[in-house]
C-alpha positions as CSV (number, residue, x, y, z in Angstrom):
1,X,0.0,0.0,0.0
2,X,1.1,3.6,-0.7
3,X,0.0,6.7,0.9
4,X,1.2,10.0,-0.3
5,X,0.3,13.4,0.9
6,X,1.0,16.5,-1.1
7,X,0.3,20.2,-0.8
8,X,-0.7,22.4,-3.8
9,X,-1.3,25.6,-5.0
10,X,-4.9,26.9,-5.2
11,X,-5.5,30.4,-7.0
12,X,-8.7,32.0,-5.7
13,X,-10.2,35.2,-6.7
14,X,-11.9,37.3,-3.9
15,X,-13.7,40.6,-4.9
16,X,-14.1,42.6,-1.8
17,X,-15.6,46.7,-1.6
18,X,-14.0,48.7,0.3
19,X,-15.9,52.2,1.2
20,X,-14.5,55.3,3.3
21,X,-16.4,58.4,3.6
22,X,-15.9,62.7,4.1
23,X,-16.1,62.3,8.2
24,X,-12.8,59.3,8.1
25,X,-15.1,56.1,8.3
26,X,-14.2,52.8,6.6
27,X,-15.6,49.6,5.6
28,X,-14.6,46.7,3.8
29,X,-15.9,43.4,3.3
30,X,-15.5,40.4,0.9
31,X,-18.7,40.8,-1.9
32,X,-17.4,36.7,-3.4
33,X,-14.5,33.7,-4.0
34,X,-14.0,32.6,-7.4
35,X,-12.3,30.1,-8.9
36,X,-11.8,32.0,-12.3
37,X,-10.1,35.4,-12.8
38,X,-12.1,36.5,-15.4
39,X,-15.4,35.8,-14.0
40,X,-14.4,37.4,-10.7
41,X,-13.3,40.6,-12.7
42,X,-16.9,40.5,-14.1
43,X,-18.4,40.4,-11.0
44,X,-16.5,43.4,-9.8
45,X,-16.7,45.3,-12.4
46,X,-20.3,45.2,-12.7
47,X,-21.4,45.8,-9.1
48,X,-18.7,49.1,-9.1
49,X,-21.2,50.2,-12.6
50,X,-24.1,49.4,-10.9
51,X,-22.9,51.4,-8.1
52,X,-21.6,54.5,-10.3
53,X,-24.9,54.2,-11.9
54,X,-27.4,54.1,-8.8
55,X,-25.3,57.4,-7.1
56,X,-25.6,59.2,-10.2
57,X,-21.8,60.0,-10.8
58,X,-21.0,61.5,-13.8
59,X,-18.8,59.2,-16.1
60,X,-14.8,59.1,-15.5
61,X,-15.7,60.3,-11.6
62,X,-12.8,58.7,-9.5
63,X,-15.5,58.2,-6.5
64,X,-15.8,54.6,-7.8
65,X,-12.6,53.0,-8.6
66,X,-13.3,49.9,-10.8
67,X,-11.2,47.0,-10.3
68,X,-8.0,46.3,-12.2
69,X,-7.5,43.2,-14.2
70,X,-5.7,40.3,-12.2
71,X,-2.6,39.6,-13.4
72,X,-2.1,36.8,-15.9
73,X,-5.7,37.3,-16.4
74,X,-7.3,37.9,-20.2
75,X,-10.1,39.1,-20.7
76,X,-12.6,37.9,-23.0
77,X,-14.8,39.9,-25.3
78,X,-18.6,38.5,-25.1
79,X,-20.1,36.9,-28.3
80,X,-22.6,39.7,-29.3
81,X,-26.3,38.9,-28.9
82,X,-27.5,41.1,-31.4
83,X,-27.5,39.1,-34.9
């Protein structure tokens, strides 16, 4: 019989918010774990739109910071619906 142990690397992706206001309050907290880079860049990236679109900020305002693409990630464009 053989019995054999190993340890291995797991890559996660964890989109957290992280939210400070005018009088020096903070909060963070984790929003989701993903396996997959891209999908958790999705994820991010749409809840800091939503976001940006439910406080009425015009575009380019540096209020919301959107999230950066991980490294080694690529992005993939999404097949078009309209035909």
């Amino acid at each position: 019989m053989k019995i054999e142990y190993k340890v291995r690397p797991v890559t996660r992706y964890v989109v957290t918010k992280y939210e400070n206001d005018c009088e020096g309050s903070a909060s963070s907290g984790c929003l989701g774990e993903y396996d997959n880079g891209q999908l958790a860049y999705e994820v991010a990236y749409a809840l800091a739109r939503a976001e940006h679109q439910r406080l009425g900020f015009p575009p380019g305002d540096m209020r919301i910071i959107y999230p950066a693409i991980p490294e080694g990630v690529t992005i993939e464009p999404k097949a078009s619906s309209l035909g």
